[in-house]
BALOBA-1460 file (C-alpha; in Angstrom, 3 decimals):
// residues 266
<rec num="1" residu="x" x="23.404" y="52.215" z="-25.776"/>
<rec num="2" residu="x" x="27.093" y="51.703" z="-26.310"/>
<rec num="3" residu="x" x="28.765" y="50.779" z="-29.828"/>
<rec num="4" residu="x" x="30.900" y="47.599" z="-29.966"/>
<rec num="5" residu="x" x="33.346" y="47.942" z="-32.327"/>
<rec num="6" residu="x" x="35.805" y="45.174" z="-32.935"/>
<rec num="7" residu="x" x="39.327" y="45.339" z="-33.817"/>
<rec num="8" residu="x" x="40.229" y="42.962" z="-36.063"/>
<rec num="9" residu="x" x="42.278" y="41.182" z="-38.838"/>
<rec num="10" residu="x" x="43.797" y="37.530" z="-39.153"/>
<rec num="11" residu="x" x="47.209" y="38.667" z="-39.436"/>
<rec num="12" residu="x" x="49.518" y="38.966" z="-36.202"/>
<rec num="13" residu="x" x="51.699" y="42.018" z="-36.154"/>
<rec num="14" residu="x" x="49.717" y="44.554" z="-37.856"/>
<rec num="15" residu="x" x="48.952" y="47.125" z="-34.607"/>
<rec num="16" residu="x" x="45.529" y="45.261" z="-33.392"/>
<rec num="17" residu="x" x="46.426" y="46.164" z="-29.849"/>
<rec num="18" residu="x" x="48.357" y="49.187" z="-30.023"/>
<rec num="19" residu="x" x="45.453" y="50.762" z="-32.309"/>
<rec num="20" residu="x" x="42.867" y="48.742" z="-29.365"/>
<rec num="21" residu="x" x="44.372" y="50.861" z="-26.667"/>
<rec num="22" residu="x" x="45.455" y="54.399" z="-28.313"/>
<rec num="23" residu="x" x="41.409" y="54.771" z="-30.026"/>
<rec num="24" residu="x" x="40.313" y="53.702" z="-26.585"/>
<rec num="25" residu="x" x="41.567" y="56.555" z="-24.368"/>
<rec num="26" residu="x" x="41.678" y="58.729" z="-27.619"/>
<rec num="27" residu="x" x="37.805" y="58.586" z="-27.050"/>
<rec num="28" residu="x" x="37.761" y="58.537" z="-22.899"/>
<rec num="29" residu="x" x="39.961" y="61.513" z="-23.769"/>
<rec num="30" residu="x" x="36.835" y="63.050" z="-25.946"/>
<rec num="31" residu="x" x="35.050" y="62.581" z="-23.147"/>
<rec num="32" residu="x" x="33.183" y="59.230" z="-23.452"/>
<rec num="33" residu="x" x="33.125" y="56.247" z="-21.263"/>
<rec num="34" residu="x" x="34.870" y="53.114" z="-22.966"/>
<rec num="35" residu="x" x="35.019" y="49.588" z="-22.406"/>
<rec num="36" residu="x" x="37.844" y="47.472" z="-23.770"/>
<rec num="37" residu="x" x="37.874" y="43.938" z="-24.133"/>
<rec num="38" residu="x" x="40.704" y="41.400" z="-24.317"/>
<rec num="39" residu="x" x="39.814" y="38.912" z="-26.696"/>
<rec num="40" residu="x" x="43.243" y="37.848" z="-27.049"/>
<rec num="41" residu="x" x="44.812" y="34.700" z="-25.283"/>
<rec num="42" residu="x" x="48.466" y="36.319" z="-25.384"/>
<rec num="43" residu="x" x="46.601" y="39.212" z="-23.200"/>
<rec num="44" residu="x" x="48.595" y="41.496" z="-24.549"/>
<rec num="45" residu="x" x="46.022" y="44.643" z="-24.110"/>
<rec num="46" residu="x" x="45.909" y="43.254" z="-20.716"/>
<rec num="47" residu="x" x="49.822" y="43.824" z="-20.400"/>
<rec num="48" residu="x" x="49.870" y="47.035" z="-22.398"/>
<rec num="49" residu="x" x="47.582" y="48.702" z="-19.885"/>
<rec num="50" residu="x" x="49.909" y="47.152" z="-17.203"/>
<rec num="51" residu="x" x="48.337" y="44.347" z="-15.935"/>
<rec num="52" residu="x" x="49.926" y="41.109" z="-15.259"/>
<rec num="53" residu="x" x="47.638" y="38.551" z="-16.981"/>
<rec num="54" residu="x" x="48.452" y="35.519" z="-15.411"/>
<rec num="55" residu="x" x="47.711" y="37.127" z="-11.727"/>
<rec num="56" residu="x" x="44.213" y="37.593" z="-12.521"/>
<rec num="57" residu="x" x="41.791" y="35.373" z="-11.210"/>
<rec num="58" residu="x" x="38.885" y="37.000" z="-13.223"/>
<rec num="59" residu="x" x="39.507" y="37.479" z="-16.901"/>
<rec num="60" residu="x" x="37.129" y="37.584" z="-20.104"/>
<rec num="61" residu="x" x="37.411" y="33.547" z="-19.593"/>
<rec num="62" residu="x" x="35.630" y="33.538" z="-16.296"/>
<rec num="63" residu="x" x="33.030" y="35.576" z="-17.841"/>
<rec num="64" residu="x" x="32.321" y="33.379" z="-20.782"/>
<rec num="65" residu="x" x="32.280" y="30.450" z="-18.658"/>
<rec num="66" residu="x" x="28.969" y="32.010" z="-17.219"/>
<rec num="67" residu="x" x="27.421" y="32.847" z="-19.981"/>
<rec num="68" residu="x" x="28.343" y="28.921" z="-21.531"/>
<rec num="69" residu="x" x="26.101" y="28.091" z="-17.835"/>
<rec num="70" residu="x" x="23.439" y="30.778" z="-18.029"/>
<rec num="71" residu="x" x="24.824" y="31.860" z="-14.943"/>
<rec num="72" residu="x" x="23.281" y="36.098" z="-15.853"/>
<rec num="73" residu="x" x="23.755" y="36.955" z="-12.093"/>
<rec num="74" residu="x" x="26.956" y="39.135" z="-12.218"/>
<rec num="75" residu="x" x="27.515" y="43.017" z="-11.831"/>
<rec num="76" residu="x" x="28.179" y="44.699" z="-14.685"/>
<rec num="77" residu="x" x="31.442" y="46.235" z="-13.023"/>
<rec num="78" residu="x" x="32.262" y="42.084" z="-12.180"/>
<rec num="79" residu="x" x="35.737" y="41.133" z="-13.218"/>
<rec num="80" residu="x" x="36.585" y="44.965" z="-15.067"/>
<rec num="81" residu="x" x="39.495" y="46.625" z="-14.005"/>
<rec num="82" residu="x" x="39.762" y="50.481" z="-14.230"/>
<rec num="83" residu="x" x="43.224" y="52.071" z="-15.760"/>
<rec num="84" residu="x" x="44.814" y="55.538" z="-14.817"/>
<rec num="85" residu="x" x="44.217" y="57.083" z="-18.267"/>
<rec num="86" residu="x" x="40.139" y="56.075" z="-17.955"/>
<rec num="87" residu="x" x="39.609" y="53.605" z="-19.899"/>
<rec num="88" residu="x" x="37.962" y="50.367" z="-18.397"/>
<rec num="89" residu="x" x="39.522" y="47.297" z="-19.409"/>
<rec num="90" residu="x" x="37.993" y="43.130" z="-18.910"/>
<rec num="91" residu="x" x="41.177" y="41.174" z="-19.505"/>
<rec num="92" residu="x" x="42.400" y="38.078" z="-20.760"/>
<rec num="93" residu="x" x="45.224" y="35.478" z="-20.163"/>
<rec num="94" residu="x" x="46.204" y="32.077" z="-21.648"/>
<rec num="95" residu="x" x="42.852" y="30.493" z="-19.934"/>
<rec num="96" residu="x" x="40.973" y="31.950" z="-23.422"/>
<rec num="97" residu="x" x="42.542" y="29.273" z="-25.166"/>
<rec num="98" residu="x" x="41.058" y="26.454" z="-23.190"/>
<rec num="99" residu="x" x="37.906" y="28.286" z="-23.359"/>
<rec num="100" residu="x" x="37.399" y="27.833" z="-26.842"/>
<rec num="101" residu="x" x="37.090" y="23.789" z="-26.700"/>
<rec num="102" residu="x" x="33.987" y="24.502" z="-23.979"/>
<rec num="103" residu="x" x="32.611" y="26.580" z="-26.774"/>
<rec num="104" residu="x" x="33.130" y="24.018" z="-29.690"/>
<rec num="105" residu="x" x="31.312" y="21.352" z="-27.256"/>
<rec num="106" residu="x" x="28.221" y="23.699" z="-27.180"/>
<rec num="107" residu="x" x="25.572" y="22.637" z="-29.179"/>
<rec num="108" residu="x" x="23.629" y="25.950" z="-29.433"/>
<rec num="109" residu="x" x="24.472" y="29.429" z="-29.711"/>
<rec num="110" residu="x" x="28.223" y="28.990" z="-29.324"/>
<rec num="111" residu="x" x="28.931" y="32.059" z="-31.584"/>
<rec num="112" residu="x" x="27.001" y="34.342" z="-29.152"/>
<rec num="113" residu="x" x="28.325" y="34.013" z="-25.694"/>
<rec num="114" residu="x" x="30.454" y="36.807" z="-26.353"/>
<rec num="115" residu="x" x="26.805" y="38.699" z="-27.407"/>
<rec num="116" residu="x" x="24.783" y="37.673" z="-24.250"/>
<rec num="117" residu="x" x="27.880" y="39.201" z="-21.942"/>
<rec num="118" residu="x" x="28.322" y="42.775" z="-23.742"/>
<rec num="119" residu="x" x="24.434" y="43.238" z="-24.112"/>
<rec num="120" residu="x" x="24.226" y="42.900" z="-20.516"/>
<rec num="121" residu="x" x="26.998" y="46.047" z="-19.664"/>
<rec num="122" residu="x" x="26.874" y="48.152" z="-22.868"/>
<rec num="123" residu="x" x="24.561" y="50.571" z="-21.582"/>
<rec num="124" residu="x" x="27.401" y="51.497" z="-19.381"/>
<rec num="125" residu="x" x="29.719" y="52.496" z="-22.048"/>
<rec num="126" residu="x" x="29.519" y="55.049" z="-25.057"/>
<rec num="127" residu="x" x="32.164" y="52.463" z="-26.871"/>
<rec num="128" residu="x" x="33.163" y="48.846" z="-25.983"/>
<rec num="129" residu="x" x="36.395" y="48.344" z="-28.433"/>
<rec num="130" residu="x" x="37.318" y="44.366" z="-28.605"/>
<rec num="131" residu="x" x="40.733" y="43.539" z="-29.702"/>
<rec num="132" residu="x" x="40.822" y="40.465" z="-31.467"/>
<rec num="133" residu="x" x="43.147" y="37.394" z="-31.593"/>
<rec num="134" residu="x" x="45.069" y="37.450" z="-34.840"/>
<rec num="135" residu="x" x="43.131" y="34.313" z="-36.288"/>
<rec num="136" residu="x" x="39.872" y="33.588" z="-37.302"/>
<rec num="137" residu="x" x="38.420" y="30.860" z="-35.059"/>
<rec num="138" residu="x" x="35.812" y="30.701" z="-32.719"/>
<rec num="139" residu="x" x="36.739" y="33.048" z="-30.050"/>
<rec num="140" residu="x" x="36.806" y="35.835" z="-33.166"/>
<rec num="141" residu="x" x="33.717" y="34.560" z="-34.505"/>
<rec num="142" residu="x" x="32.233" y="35.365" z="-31.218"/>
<rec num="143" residu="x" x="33.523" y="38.489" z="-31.624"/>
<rec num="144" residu="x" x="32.490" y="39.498" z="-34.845"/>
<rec num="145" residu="x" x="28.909" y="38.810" z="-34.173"/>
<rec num="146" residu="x" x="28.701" y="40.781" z="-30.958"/>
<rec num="147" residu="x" x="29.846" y="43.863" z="-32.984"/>
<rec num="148" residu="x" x="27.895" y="46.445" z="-34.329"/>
<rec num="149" residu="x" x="31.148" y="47.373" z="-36.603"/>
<rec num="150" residu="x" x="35.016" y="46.008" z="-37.357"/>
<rec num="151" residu="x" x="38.153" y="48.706" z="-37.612"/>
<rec num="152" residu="x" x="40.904" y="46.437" z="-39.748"/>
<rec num="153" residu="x" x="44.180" y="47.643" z="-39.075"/>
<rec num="154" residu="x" x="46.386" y="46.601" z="-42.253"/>
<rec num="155" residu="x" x="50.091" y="46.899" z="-42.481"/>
<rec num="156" residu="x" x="50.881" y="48.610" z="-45.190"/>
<rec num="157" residu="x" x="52.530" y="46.140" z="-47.196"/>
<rec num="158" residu="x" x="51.473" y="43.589" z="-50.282"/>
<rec num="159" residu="x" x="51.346" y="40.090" z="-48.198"/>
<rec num="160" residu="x" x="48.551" y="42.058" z="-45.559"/>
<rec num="161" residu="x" x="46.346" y="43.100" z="-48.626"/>
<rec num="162" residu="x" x="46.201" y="39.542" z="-49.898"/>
<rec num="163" residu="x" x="45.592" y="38.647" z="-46.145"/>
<rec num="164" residu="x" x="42.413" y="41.065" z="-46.227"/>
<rec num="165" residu="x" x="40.492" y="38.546" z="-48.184"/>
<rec num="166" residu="x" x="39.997" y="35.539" z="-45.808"/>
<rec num="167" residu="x" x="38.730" y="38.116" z="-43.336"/>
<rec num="168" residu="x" x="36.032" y="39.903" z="-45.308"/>
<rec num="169" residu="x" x="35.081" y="36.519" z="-46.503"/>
<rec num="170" residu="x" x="34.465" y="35.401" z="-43.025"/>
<rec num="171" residu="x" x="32.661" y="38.683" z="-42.336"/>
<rec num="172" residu="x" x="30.062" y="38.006" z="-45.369"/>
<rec num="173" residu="x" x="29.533" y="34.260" z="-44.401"/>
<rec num="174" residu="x" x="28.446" y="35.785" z="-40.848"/>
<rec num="175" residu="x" x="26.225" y="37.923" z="-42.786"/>
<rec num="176" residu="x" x="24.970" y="35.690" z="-44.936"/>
<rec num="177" residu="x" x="24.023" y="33.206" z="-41.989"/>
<rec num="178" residu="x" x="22.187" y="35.599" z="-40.256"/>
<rec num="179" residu="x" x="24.490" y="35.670" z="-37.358"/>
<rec num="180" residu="x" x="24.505" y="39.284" z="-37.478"/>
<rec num="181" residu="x" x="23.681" y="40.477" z="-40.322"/>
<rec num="182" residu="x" x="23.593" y="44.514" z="-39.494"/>
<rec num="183" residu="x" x="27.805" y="43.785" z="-38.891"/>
<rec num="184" residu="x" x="29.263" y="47.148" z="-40.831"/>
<rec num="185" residu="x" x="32.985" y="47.800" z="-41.862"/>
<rec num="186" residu="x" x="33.776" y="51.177" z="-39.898"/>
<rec num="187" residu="x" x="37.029" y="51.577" z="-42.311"/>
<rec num="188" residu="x" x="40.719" y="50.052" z="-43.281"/>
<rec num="189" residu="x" x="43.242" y="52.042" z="-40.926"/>
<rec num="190" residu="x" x="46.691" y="51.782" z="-42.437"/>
<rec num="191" residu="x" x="49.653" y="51.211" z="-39.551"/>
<rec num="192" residu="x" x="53.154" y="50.958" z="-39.509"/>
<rec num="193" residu="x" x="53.348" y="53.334" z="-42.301"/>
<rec num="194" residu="x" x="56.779" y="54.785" z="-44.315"/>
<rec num="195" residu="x" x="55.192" y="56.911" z="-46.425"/>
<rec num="196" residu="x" x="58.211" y="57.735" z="-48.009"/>
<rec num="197" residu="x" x="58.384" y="54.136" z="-49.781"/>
<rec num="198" residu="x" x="56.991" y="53.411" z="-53.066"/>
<rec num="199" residu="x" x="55.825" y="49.820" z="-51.784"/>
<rec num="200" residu="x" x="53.106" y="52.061" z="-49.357"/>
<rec num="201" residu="x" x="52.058" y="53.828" z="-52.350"/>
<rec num="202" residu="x" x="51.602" y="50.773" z="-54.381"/>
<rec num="203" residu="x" x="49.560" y="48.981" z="-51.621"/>
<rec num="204" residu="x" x="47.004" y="52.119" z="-51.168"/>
<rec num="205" residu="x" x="46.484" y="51.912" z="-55.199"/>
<rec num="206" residu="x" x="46.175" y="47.923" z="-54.815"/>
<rec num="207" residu="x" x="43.646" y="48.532" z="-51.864"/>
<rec num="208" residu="x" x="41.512" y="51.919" z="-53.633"/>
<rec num="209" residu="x" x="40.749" y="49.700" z="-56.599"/>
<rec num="210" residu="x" x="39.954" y="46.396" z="-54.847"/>
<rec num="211" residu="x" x="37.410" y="47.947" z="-52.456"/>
<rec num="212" residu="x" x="38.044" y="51.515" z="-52.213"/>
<rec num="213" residu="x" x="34.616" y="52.046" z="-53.296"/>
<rec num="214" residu="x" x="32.921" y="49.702" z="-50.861"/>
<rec num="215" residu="x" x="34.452" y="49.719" z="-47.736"/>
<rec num="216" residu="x" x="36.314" y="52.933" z="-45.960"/>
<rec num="217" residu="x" x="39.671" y="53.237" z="-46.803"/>
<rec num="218" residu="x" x="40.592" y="56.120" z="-43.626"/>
<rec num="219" residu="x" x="42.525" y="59.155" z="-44.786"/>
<rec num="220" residu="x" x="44.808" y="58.890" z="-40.956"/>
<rec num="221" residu="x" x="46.997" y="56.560" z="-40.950"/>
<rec num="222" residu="x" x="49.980" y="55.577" z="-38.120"/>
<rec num="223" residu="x" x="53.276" y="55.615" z="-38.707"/>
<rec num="224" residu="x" x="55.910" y="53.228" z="-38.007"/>
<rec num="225" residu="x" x="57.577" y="54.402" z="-34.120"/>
<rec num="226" residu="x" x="59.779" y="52.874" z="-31.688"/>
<rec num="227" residu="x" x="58.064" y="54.564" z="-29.224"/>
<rec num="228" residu="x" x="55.033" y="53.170" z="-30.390"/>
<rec num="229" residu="x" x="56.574" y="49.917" z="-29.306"/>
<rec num="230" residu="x" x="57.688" y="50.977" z="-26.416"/>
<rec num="231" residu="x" x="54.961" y="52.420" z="-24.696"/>
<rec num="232" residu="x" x="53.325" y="48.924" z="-23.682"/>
<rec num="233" residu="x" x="56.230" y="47.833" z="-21.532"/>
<rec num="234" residu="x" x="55.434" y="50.950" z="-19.323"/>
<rec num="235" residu="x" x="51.447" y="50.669" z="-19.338"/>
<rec num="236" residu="x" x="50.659" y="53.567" z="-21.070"/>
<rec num="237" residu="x" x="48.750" y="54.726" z="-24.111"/>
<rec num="238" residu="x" x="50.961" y="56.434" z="-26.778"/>
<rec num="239" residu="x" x="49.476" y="59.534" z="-25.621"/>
<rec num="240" residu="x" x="51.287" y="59.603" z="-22.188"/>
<rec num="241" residu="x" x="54.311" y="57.768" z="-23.290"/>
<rec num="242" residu="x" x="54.995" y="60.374" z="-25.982"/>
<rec num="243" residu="x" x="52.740" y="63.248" z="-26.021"/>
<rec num="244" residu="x" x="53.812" y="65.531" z="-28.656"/>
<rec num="245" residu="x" x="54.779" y="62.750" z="-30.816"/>
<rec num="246" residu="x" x="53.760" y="61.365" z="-34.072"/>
<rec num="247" residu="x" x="52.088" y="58.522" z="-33.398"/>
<rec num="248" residu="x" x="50.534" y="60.144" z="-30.860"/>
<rec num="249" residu="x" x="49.172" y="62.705" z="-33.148"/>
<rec num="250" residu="x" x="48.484" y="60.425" z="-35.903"/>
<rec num="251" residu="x" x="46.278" y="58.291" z="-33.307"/>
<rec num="252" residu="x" x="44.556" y="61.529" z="-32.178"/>
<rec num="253" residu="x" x="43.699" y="62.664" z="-35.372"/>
<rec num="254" residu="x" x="42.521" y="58.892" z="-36.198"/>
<rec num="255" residu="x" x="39.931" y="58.936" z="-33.564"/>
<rec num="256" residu="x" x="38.962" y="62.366" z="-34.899"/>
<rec num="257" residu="x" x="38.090" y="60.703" z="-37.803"/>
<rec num="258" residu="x" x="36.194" y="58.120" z="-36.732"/>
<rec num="259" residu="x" x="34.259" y="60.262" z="-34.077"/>
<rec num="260" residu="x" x="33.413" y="62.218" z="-37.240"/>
<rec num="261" residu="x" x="32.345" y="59.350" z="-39.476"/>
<rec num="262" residu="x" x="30.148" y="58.189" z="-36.238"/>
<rec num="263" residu="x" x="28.498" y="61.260" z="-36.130"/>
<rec num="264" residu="x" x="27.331" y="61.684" z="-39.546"/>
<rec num="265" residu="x" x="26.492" y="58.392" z="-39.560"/>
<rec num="266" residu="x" x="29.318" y="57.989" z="-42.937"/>
């Protein structure tokens, strides 16, 4: 049975997507079978793996739509589209927006469609990763309760910290309301790093005493890259864009990590 693991913080900008993709085929490349989901309007997962979004006619949208209509009849390849580096992808477009009014016209069990559709395909998958869209609305609500566990990317600077707050609260109200109340922080993964500035060092002290002991704080972190920027125009993970490079290392070494605090169970 797979583990859904959303991607996730409130704040555009802080490497939801590029840390989406690069864990993704960082664990097809450890040899497991992984699912990624576009949960992101701006389909920008969808374009980073070299899609064109707006030319699909079957998207994470269409799939929601069935769920909203109890239509259960699909295949559990329907709609997925498969990407040279592995990694299976179900994508999004601008149609995700519309989407969420259906959802807010739903009477019952509007924060689970999401749920129904990855319980029916994660037994084909070792991982389905869902990159969230930077806000916290209903779409990411939907997310959040499908997940078994959230990775928060953070930029490491003060403004993001202070950010950090609205999201965990949202995470304990779903909790608390027994939408899924077995949801887990896998960890805080720092990107966009200088480590060479004092402001980084001041925001991992800021961070180690707010929650440090509670939630994960992971050791890996990315640093800033242009080429980590780059490699999305070109539909490629970091790892083919720029192999010996270090983001590419820092995002191989991330996935180490979590593979390792997965195992043990951490």
């Amino acid at each position: 049975m797979g583990k859904i693991i959303a991607i996730a913080n409130q704040k555009g900008g802080v490497g939801k997507t590029t840390t989406a993709i690069n864990l993704g085929i960082g664990l097809v490349n450890k040899g497991n079978r992984v699912l990624l989901v576009d949960l992101d309007p701006q389909g920008n997962a969808t374009q980073g793996l070299g899609f064109v979004a707006d030319n699909l006619e079957i998207t994470i949208s269409t799939v929601l739509r069935k769920m909203i209509n109890k239509d259960y009849s699909i295949t559990k390849d329907y709609g997925i589209l498969s990407h040279p580096e592995g990694i299976s992808l179900m994508p999004a477009n601008i149609e995700l927006s519309v989407l969420e009014t259906e959802l807010i016209s739903l009477f019952f069990g509007r924060e689970k469609m999401l749920k129904t559709y990855l319980d029916m395909v994660r037994g084909e998958y070792d991982y389905i990763l869902i990159d969230c869209m930077p806000s916290l609305n209903l779409i990411a609500i939907n997310a959040l309760v499908a997940a078994d566990e959230i990775i928060i990317p953070l930029h490491a600077q003060f403004y993001s910290v202070k950010g950090l707050e609205q999201l965990l609260q949202t995470i304990g109200s779903i909790k608390s309301n027994g939408l899924n109340d077995s949801l887990k922080i896998s960890g805080i993964l720092y990107t966009c790093v200088n480590d060479r500035t004092t402001s980084f060092r001041d925001v991992q002290k800021i961070l180690k005493t707010a929650c440090g002991g509670d939630i994960r704080i992971y050791d890996n972190y990315i640093p800033r890259s242009v080429k980590a920027e780059e490699a999305p125009s070109c539909g490629k993970s970091i790892y083919e864009y720029d192999t010996t490079g270090k983001v590419s290392r820092a995002y191989g070494k991330f996935t180490d990590e979590f593979l390792s605090t997965v195992t043990s169970g951490r």
